[in-house]
C-alpha positions as CSV (number, residue, x, y, z in Angstrom):
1,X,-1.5,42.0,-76.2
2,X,-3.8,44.2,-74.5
3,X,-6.4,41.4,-74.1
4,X,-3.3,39.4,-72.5
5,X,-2.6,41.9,-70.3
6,X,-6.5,42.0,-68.8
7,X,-6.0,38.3,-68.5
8,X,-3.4,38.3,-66.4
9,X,-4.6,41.2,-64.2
10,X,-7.4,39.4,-63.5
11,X,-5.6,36.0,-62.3
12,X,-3.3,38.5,-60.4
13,X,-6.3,39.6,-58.4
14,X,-7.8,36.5,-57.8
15,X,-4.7,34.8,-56.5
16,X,-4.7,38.0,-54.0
17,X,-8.0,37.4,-52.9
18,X,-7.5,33.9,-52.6
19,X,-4.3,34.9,-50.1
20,X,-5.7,37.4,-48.2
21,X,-8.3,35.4,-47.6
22,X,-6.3,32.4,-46.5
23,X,-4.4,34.9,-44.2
24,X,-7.3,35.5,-42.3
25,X,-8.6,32.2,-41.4
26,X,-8.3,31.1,-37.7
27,X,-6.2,28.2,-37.3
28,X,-8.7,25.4,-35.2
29,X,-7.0,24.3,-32.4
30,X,-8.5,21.4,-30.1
31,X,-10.0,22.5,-26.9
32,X,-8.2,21.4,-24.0
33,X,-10.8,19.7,-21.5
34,X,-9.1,20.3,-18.0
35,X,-9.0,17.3,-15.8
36,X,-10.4,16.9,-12.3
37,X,-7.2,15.3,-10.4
38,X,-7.7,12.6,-8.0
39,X,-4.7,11.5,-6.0
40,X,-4.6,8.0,-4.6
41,X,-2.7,7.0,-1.7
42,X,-0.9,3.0,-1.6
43,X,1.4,1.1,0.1
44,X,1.9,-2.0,-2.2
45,X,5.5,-2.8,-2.6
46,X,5.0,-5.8,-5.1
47,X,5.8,-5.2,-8.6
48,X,2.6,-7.4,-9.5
49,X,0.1,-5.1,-7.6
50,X,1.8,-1.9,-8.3
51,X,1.0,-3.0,-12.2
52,X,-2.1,-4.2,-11.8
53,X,-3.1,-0.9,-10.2
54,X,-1.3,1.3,-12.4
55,X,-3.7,-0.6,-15.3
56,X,-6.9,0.5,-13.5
57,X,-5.7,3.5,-13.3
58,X,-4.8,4.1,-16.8
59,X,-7.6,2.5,-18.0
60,X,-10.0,4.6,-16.1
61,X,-8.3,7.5,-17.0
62,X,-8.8,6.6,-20.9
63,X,-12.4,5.9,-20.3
64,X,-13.3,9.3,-20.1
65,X,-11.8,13.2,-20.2
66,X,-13.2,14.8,-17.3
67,X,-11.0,12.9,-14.5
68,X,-7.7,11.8,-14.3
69,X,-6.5,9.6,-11.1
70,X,-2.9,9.7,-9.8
71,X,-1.1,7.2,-7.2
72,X,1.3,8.1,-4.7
73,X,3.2,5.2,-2.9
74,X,3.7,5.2,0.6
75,X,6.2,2.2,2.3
76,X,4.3,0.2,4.5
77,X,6.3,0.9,7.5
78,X,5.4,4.5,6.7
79,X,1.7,4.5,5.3
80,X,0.1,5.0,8.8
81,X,1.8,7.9,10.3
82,X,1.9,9.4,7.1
83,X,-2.2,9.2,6.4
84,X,-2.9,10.1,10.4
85,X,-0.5,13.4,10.0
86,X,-2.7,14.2,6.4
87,X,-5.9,14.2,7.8
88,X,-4.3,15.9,11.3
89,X,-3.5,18.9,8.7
90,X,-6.3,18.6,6.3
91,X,-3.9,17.5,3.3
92,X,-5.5,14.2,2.4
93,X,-5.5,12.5,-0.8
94,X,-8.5,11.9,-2.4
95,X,-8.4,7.7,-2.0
96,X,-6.7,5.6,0.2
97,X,-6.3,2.1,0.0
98,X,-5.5,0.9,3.6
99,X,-5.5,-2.5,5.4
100,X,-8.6,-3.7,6.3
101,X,-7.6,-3.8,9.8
102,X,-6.5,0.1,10.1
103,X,-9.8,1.1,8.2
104,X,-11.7,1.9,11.2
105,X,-8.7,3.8,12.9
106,X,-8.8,6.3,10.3
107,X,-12.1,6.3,9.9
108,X,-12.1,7.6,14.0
109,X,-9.9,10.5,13.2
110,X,-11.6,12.1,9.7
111,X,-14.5,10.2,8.6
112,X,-14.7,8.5,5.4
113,X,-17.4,9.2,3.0
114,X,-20.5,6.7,3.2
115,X,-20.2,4.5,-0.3
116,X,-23.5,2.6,0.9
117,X,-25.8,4.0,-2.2
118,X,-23.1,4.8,-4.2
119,X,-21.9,0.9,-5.5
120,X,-23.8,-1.0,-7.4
121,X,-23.7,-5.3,-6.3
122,X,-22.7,-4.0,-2.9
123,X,-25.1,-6.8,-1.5
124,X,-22.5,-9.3,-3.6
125,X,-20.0,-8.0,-1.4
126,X,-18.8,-11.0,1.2
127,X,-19.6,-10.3,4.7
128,X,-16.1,-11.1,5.8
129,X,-14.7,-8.5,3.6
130,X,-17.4,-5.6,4.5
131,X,-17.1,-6.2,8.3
132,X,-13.7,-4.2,7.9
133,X,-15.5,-0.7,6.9
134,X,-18.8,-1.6,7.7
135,X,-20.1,1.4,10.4
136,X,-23.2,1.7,11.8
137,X,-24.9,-0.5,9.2
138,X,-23.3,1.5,6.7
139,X,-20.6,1.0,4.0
140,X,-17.4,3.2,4.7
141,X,-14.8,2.2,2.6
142,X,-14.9,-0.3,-0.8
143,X,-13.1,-4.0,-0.1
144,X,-10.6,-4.1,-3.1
145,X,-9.9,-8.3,-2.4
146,X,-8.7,-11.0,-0.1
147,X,-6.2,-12.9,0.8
148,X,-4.9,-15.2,3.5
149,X,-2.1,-16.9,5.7
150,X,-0.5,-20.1,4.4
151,X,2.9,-22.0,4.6
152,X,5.5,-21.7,1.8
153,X,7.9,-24.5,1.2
154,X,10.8,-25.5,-0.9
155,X,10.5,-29.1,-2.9
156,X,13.4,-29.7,-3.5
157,X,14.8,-29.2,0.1
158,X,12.6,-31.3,1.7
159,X,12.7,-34.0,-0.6
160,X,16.7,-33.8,-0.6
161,X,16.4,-34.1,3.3
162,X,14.0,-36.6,3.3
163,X,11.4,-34.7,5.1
164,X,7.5,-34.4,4.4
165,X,5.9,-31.0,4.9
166,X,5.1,-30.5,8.6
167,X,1.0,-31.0,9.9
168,X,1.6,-29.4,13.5
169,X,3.6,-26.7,14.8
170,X,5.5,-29.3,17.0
171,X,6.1,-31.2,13.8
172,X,7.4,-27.6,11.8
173,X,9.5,-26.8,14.8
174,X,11.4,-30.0,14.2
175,X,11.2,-30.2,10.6
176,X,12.7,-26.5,10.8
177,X,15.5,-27.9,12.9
178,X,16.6,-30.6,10.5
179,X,16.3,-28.3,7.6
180,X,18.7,-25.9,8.5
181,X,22.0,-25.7,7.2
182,X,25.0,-23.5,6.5
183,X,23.7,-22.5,3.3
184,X,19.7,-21.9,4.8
185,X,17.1,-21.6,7.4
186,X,15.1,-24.4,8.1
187,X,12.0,-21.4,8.8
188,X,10.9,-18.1,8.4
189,X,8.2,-15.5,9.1
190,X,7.5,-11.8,8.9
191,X,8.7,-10.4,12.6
192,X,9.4,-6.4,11.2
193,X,7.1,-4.3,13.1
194,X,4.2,-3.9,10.6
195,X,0.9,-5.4,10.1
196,X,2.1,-7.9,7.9
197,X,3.9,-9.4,10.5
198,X,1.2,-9.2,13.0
199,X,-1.0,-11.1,10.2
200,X,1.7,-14.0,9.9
201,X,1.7,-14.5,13.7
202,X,-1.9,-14.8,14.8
203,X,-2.5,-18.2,13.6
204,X,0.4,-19.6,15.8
205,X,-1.2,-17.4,18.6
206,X,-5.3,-18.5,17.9
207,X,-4.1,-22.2,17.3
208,X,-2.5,-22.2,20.4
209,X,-5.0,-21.0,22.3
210,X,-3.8,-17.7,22.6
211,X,-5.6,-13.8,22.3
212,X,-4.3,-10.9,22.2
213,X,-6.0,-9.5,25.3
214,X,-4.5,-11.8,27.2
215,X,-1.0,-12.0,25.8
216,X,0.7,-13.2,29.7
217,X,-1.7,-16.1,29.4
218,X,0.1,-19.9,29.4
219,X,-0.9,-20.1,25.5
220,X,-0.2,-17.1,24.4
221,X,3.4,-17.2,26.5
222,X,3.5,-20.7,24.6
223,X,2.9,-19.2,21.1
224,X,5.6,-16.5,21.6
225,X,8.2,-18.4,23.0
226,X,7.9,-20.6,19.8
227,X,9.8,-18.1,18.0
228,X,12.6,-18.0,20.8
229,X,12.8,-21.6,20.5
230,X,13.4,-21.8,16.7
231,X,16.0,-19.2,17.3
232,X,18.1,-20.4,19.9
233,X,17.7,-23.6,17.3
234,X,19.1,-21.9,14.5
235,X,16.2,-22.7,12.7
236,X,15.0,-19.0,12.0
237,X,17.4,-15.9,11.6
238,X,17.0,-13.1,14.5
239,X,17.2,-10.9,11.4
240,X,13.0,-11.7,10.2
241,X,13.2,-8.4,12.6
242,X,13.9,-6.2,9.9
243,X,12.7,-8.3,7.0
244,X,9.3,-7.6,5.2
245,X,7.2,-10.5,3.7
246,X,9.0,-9.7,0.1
247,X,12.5,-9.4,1.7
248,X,11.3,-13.3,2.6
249,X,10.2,-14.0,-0.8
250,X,13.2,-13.0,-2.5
251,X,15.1,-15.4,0.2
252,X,12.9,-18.3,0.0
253,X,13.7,-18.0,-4.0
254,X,17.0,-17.7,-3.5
255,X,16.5,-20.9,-1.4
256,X,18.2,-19.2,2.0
257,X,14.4,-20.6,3.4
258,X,13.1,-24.1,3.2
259,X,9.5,-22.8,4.9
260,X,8.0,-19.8,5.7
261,X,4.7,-18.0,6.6
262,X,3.2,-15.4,4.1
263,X,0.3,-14.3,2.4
264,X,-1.0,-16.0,-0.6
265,X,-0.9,-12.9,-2.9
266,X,3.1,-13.6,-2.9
267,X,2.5,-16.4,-5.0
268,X,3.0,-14.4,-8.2
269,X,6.3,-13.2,-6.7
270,X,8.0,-16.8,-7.1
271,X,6.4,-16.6,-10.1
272,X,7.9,-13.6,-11.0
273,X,11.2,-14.2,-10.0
274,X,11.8,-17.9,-10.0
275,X,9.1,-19.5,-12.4
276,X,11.3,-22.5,-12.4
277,X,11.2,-23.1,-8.5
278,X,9.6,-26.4,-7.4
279,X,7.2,-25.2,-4.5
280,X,4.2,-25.6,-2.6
281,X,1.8,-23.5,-0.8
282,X,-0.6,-25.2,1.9
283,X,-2.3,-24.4,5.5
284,X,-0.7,-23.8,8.1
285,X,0.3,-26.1,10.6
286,X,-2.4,-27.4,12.8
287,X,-2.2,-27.1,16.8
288,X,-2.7,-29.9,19.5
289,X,-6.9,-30.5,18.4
290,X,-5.7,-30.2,14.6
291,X,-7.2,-27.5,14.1
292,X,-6.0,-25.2,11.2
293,X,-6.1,-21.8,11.3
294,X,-5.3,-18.7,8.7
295,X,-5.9,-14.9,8.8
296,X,-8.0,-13.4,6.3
297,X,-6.7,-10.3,4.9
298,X,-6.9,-7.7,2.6
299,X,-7.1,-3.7,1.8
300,X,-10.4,-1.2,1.5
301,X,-10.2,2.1,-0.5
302,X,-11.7,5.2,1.6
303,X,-12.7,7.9,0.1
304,X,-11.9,11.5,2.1
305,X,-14.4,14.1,2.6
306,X,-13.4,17.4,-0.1
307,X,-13.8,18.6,-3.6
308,X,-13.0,15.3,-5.1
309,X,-15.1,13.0,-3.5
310,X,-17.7,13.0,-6.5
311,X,-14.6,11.9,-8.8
312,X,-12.9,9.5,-6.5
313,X,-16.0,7.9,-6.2
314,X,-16.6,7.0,-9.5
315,X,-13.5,5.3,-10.1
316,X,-14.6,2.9,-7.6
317,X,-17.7,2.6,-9.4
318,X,-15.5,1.7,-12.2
319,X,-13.2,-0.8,-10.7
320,X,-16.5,-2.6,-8.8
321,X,-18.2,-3.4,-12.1
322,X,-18.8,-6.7,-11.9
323,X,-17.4,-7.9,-15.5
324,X,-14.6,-5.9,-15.5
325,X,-13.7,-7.3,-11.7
326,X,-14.1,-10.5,-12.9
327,X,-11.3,-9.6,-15.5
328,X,-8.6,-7.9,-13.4
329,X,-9.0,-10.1,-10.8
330,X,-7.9,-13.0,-12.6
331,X,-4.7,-11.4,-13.4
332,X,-4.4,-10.3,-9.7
333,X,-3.4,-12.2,-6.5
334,X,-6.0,-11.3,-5.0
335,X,-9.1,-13.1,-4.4
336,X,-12.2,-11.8,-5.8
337,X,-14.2,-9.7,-2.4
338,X,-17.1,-10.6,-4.4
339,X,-19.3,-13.9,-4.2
340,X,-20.1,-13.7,-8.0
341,X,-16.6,-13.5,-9.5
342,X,-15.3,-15.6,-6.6
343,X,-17.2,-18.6,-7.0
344,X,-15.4,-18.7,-10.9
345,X,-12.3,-17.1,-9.7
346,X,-8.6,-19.3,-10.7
347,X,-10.5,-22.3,-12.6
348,X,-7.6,-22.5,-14.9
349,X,-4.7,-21.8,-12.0
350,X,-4.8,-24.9,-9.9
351,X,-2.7,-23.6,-6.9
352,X,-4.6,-20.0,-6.7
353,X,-7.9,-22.1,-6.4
354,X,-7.1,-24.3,-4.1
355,X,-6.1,-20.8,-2.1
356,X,-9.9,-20.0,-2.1
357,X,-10.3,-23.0,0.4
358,X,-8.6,-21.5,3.1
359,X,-10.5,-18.3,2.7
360,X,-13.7,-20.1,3.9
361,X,-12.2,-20.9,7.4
362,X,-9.8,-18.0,8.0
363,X,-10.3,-15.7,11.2
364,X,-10.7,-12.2,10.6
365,X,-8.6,-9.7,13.0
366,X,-10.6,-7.4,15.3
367,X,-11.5,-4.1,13.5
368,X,-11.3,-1.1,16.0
369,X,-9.8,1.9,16.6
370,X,-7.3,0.3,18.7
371,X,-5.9,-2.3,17.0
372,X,-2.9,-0.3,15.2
373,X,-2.1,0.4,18.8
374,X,-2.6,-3.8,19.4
375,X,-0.7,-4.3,16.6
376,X,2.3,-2.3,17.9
377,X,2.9,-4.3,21.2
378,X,2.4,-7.8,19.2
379,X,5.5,-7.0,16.9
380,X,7.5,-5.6,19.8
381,X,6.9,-8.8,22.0
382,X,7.6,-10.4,18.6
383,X,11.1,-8.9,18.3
384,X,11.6,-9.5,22.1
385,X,11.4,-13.6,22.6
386,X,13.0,-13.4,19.0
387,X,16.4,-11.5,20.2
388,X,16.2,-13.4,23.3
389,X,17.9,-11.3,25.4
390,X,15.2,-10.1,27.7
391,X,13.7,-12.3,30.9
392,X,10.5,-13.4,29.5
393,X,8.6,-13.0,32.5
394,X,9.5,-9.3,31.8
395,X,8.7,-9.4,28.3
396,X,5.0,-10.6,28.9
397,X,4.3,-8.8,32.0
398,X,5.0,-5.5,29.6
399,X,3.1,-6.7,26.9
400,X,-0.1,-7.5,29.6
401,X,0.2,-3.9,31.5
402,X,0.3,-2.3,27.7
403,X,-2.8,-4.1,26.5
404,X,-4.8,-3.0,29.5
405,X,-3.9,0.6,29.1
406,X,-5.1,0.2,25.5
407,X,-8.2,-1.0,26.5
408,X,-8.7,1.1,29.0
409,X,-8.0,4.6,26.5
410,X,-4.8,5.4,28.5
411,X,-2.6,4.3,25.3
């Protein structure tokens, strides 16, 4: 019994050890690697390009642990005051993705940083697209893609009306006439004061013979009163003055719009929406010589000067790998701003290809520090000889006196 007792004594004491001992072993916890945060600034509105983005984003961020990249978006019809007052008060974010054609704007009032040694393939890089935040020879900002101006139309419409789609502006204006209905306009362009509608009109304007430094000239008179015309024709709604190029979309879906101007990255919007629609995309009306003109577009990440710059930058170096671009870009709507994913770009989507044709004669806007200022007096003469209520003598004779003080620094 005694023997028993030892026994038991002895389990007893081990079993105590064996507790204590457990009791005083740390519990391992996993270090928590804190994140340098990188805030990126957009203005997309598109559900397509918000996804797209919000992929990169994500993906980058699961790449590694020691950054982590947030977006912020900005309406377009807000994105340029907001990014001038942020740099005005030193409270940028850390990228901004801006339209090529404000790039050197912002660039004038807090200096991007210089990406020039920083990308790999830059020299891939289409002139076109580096021309927008190209500055002294060196690279400002990173082109994220390209698109361009093109004519939208409904099948189905035409073809119930007996019409064929329209080579010359003459021949849209009275397509657009016979089009309209009750139930829809015959026409339609972006005429809200923002760049995008700048970027719809300045084919009309350049095909006619117009320029925007001389906007009381005949042609350019010619190329504005075109819109008054297809008003006071009922052939375009006075209310493209407060519609954005996806208010259009949606419209044209709904098939309230037999044509309309727009960029070719809303092709995934009918898509999107209406993947039954019969449509077609082509180039835009030709003017009196037949010549065809489109705008090339597109946007250009900057990176601000601060104590992200280091991070920010290598998520660029991310997105501009060159087999990865060749991946998200074919889900995009954008066209590649690289000559090596380009030239393979859309094999498989017949209708985005044939997009990449109009890219090789589209006119590029002027990239200066005055052109949001430009861009401003084009949408307001816009709105003008669309309302139709103003002399247009008037109209023009404003829009001439404003240009010259823009070009003269007395904006």
């Amino acid at each position: 019994m005694k023997k028993y007792r030892r026994i038991c004594a002895v389990l007893m004491a081990i079993l105590l050890t064996a507790g204590l001992a457990a009791g005083c072993t740390k519990e391992e916890r996993p270090v928590e690697v804190k994140r340098e945060k990188v805030t990126l600034w957009y203005y997309w509105s598109q559900s397509y390009s918000k996804k797209e983005l919000a992929y990169l984003v994500d993906s980058f961020n699961r790449s590694q642990d020691r950054i982590e990249v947030t977006t912020q978006y900005v309406p377009d019809e807000d994105f340029k005051k907001r990014l001038a007052l942020s740099m005005a008060d030193g409270n940028m974010p850390d990228l901004a993705l801006v339209d090529s054609s404000d790039f050197k704007y912002f660039h004038a009032m807090e200096p991007f940083v210089d990406l020039t040694d920083e990308i790999d393939g830059i020299e891939e890089y289409l002139p076109a697209v580096k021309e927008a935040c190209t500055i002294d020879g060196r690279m400002m900002g990173l082109p994220y893609g390209m698109n361009c101006t093109a004519l939208f139309y409904n099948k189905e419409i035409l073809k119930n009306s007996g019409e064929e789609v329209p080579e010359t502006w003459d021949e849209l204006y009275e397509t657009a006439v016979r089009l309209s209905t009750d139930t829809h306009c015959g026409f339609a362009m972006p005429a809200l004061q923002s760049e995008e509608s700048v970027y719809s009109f300045l084919p009309l304007l350049w095909s006619m013979g117009g320029s925007v430094d001389q906007l009381d000239s005949p042609q350019s008179r010619e190329a504005f009163h075109f819109l008054r015309k297809l008003t006071q024709a009922d052939a375009m709604s006075r209310q493209t003055i407060n519609l954005t190029s996806g208010d259009l979309i949606r419209q044209f879906v709904e098939g309230n719009i037999a044509m309309m101007v727009n960029s070719t990255t809303m092709i995934d919007s009918v898509r999107a929406i209406n993947p039954a629609l019969e449509y077609g995309v082509t180039a835009l009306p030709a003017a009196g010589d037949g010549t065809r003109i489109s705008v090339l577009g597109g946007e250009v990440f900057g990176v601000t000067k601060g104590g992200h710059q280091e991070e920010a930058i290598e998520f660029l170096k991310y997105i501009s790998d060159k087999d990865r671009m060749e991946e998200y870009m074919e889900r995009s709507s954008y066209m590649a701003p690289r000559a090596d994913v380009l030239e393979n770009q859309y094999k498989e989507d017949s209708l985005k290809r044939s997009m990449i044709e109009l890219t090789k004669s589209a006119r590029t806007r002027e990239f200066s520090v005055e052109w949001p200022y430009i861009s401003i007096v084009i949408t307001d003469t816009m709105e003008a000889e669309i309302i139709g209520e103003k002399d247009e003598d008037e109209i023009f004779l404003d829009a001439a006196e404003r240009m010259k003080d823009i070009r003269e620094g007395e904006r």
